[in-house]
N, CA, C and O atoms as CSV, one atom per row, in Angstrom:
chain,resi,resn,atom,element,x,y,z
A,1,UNK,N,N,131.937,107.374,106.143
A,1,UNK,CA,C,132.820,106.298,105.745
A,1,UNK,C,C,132.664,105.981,104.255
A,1,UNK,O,O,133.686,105.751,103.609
A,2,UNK,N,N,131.502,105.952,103.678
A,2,UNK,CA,C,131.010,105.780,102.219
A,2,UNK,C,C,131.782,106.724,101.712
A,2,UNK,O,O,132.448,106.323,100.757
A,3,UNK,N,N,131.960,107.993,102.041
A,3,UNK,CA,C,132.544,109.301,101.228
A,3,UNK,C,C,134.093,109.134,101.676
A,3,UNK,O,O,134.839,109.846,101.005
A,4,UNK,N,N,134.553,108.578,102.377
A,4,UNK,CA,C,136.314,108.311,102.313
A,4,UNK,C,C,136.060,106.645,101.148
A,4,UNK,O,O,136.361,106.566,99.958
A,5,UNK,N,N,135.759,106.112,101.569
A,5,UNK,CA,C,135.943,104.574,100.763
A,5,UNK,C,C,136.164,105.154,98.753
A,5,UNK,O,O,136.912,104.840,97.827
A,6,UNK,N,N,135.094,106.040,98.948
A,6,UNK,CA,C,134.838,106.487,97.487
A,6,UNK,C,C,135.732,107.308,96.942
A,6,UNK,O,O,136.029,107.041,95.778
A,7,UNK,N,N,136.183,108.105,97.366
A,7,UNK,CA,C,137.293,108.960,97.354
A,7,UNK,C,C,138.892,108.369,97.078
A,7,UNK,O,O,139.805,108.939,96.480
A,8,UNK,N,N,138.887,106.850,97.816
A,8,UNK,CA,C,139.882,105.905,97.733
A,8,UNK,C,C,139.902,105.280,96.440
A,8,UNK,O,O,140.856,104.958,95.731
A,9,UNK,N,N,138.553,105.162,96.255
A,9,UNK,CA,C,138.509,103.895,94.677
A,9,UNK,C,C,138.533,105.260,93.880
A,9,UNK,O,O,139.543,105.272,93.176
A,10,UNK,N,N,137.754,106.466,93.728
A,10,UNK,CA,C,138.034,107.057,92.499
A,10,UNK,C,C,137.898,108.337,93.360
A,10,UNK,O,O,136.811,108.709,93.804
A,11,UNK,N,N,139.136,109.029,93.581
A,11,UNK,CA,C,139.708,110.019,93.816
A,11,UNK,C,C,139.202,111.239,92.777
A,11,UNK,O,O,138.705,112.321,93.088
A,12,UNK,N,N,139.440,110.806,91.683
A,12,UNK,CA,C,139.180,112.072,90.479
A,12,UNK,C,C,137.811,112.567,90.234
A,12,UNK,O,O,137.647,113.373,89.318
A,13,UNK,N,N,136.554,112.076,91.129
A,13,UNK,CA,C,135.254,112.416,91.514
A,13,UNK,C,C,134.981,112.909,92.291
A,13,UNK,O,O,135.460,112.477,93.340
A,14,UNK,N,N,134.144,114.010,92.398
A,14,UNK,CA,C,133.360,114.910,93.678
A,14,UNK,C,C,132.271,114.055,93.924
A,14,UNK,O,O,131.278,113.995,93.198
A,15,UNK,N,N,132.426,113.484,94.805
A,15,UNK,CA,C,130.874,112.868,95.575
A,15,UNK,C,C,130.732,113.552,96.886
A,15,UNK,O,O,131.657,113.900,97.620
A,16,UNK,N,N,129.537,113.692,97.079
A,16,UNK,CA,C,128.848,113.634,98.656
A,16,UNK,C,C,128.088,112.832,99.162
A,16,UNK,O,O,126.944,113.128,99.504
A,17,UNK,N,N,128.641,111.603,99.298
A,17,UNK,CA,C,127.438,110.374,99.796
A,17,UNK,C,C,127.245,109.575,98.195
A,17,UNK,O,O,127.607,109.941,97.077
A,18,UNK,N,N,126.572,108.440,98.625
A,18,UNK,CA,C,126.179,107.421,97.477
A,18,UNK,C,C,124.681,107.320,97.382
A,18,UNK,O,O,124.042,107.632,98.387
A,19,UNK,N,N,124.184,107.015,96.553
A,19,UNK,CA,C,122.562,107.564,96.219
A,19,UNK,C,C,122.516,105.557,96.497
A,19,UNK,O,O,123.284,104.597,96.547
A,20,UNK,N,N,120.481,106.022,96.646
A,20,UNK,CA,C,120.626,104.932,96.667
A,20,UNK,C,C,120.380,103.106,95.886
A,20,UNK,O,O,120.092,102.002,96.348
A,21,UNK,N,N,120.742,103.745,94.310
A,21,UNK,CA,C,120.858,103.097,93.179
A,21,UNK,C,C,122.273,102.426,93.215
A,21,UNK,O,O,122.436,101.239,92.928
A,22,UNK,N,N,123.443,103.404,93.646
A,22,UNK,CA,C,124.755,103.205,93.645
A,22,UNK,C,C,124.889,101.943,94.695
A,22,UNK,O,O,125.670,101.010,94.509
A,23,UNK,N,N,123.775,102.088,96.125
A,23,UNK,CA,C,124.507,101.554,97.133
A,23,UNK,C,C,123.751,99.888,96.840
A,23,UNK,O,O,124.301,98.881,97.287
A,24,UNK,N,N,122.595,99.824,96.129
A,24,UNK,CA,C,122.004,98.874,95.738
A,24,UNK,C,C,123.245,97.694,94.268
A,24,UNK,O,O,123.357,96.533,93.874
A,25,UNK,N,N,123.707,98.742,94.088
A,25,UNK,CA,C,124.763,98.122,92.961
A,25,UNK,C,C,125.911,97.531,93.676
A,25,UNK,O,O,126.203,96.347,93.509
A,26,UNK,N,N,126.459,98.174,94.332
A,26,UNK,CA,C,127.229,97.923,95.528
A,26,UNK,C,C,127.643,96.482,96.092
A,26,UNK,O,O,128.519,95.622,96.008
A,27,UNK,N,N,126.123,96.866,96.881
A,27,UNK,CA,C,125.283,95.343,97.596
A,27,UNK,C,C,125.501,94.393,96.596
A,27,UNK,O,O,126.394,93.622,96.949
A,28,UNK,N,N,125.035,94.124,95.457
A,28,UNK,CA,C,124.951,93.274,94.524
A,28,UNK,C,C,126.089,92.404,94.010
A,28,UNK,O,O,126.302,91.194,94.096
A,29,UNK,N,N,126.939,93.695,93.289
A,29,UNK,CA,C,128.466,93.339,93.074
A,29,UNK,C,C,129.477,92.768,94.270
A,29,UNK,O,O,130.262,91.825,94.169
A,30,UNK,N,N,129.309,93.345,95.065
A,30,UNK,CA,C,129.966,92.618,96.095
A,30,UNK,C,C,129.760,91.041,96.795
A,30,UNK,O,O,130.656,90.298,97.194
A,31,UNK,N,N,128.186,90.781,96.804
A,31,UNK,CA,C,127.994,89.961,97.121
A,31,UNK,C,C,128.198,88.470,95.586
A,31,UNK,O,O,128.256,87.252,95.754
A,32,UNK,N,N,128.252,89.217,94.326
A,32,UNK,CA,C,128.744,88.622,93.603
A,32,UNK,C,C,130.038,88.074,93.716
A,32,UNK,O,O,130.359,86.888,93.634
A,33,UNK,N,N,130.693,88.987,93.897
A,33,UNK,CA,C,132.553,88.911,93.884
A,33,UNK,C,C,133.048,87.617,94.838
A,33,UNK,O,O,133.905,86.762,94.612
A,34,UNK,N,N,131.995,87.855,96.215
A,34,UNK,CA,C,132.043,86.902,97.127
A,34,UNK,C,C,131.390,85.194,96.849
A,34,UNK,O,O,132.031,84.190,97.159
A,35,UNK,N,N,130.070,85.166,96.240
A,35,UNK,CA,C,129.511,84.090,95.911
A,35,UNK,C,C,129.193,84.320,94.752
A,35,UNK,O,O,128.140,84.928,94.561
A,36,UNK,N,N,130.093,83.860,93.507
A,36,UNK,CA,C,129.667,83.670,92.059
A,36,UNK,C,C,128.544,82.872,92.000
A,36,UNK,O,O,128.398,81.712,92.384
A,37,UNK,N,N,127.701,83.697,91.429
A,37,UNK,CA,C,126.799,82.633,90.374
A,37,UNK,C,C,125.489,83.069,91.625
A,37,UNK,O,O,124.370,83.253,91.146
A,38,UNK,N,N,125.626,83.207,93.000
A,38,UNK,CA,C,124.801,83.138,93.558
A,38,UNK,C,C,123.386,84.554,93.611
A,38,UNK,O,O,123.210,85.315,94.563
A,39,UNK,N,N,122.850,84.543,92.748
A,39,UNK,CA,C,121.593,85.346,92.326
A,39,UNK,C,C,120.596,85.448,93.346
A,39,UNK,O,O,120.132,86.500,93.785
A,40,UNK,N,N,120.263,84.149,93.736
A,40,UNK,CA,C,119.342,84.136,94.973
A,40,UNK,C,C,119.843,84.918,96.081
A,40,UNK,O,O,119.102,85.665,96.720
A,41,UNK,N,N,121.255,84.754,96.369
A,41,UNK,CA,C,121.699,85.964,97.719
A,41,UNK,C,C,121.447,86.605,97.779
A,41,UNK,O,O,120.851,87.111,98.730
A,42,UNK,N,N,121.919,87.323,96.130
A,42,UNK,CA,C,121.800,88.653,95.638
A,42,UNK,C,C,120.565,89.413,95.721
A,42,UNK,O,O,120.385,90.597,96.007
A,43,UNK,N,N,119.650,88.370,95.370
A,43,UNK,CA,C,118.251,89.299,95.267
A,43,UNK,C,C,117.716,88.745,96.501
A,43,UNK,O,O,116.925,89.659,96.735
A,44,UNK,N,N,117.598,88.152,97.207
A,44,UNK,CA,C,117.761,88.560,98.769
A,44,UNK,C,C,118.197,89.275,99.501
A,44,UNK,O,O,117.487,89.475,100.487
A,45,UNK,N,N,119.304,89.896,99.455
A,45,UNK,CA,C,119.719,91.004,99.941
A,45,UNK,C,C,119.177,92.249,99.493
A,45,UNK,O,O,118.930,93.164,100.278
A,46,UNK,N,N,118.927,92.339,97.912
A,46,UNK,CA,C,118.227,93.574,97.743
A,46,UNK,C,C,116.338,94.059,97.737
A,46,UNK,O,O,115.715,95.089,97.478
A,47,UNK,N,N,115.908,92.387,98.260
A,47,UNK,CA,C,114.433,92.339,98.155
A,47,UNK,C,C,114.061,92.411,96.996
A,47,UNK,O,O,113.054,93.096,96.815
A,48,UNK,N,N,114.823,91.633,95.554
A,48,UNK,CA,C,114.584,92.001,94.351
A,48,UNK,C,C,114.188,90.239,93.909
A,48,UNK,O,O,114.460,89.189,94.492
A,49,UNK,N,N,113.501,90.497,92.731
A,49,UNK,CA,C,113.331,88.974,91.900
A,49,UNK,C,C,114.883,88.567,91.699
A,49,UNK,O,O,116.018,89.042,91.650
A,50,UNK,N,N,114.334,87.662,91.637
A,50,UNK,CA,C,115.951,86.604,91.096
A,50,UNK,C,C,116.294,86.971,89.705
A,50,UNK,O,O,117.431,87.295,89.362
A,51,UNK,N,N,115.063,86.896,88.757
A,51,UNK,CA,C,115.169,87.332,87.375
A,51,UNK,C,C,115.910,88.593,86.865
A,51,UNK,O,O,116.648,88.657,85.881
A,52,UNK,N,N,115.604,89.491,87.643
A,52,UNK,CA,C,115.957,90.767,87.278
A,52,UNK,C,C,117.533,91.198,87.854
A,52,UNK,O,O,118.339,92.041,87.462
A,53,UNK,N,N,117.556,90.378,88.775
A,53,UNK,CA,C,119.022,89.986,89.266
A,53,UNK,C,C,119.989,89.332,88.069
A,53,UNK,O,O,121.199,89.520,87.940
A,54,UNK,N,N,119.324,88.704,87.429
A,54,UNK,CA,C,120.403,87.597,86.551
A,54,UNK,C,C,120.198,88.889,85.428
A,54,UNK,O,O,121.274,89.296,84.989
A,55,UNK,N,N,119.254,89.432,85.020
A,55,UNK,CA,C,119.134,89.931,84.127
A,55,UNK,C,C,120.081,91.313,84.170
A,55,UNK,O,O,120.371,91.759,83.060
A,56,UNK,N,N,120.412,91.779,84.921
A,56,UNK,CA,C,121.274,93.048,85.458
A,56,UNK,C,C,122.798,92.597,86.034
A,56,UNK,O,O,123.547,93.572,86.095
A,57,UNK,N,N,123.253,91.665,86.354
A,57,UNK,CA,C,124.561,91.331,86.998
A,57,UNK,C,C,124.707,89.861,86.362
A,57,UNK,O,O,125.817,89.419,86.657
A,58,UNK,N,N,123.905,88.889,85.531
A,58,UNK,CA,C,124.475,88.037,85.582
A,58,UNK,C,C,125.302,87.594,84.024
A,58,UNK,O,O,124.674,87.967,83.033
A,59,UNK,N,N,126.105,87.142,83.852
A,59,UNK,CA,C,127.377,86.606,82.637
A,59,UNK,C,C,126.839,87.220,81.348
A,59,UNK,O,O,125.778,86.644,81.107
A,60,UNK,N,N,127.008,87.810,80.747
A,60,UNK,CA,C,126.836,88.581,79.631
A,60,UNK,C,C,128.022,87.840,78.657
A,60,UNK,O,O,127.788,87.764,77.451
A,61,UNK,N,N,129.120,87.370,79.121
A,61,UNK,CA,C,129.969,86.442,78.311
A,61,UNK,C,C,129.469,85.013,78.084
A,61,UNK,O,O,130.002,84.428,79.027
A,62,UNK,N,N,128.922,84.295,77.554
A,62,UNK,CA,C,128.694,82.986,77.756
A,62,UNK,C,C,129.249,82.066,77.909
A,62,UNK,O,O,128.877,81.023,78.447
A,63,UNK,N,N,130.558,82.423,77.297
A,63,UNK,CA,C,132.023,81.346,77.319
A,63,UNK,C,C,132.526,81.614,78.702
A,63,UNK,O,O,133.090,80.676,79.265
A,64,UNK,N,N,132.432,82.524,79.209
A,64,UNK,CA,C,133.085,83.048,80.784
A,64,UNK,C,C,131.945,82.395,81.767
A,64,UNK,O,O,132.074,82.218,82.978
A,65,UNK,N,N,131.041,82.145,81.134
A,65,UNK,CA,C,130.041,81.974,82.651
A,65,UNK,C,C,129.575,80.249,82.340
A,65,UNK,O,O,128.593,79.742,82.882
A,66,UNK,N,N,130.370,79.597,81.495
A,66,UNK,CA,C,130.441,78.321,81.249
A,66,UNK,C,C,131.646,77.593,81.518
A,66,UNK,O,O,131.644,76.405,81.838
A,67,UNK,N,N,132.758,78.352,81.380
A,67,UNK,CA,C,134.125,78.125,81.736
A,67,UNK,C,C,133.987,78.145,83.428
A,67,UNK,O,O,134.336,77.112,84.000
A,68,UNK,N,N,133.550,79.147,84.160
A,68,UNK,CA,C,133.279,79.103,85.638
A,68,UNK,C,C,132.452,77.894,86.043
A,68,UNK,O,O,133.043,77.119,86.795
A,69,UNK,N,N,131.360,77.609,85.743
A,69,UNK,CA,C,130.669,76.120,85.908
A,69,UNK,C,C,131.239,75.396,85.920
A,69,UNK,O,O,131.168,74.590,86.848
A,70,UNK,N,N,132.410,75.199,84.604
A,70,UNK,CA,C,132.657,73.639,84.757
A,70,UNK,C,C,133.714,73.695,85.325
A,70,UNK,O,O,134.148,72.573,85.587
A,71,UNK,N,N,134.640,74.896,85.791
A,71,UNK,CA,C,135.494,74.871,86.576
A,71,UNK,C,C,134.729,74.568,88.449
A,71,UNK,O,O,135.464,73.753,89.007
A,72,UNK,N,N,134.024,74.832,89.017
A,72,UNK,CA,C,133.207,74.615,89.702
A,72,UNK,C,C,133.080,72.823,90.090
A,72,UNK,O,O,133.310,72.357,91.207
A,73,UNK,N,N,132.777,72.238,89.204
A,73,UNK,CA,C,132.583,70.747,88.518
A,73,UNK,C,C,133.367,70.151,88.130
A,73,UNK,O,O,133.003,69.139,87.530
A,74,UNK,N,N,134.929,70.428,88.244
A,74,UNK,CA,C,136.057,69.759,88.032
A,74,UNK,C,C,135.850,68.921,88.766
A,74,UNK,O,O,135.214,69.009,89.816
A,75,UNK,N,N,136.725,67.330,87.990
A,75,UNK,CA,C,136.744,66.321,89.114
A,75,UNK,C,C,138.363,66.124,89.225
A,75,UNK,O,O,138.835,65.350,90.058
């Protein structure tokens, strides 16, 4: 199922299966997409520090990941 899904998002790649760096990225991003901001999920799900979580997936824009907060905090 991993090797049709992949094939769907990027067709123009030969894969056989997802390693398991890819499927750890995966996990991560997705569970991002679903709960912004939420790091603790994230590195719960992957048995990882929280730190290294924020430090690898989290806002690299500062204006984007401040604009989301206070949108969050609208009254």
């Amino acid at each position: 199922m991993t090797y049709t899904a992949f094939m769907h998002v990027m067709p123009e790649e030969k894969q056989h299966g997802i390693n398991m760096h890819a499927m750890r990225h995966l996990i991560a991003e997705t569970h991002l997409d679903d709960h912004p901001g939420d790091y603790i999920g994230a590195a719960a799900k992957l048995n990882d520090e929280v730190e290294q979580i924020i430090k690898t997936y989290g806002d690299k824009d500062r204006t984007k990941a401040m604009r989301r907060i206070a949108e969050q905090y609208e009254l």
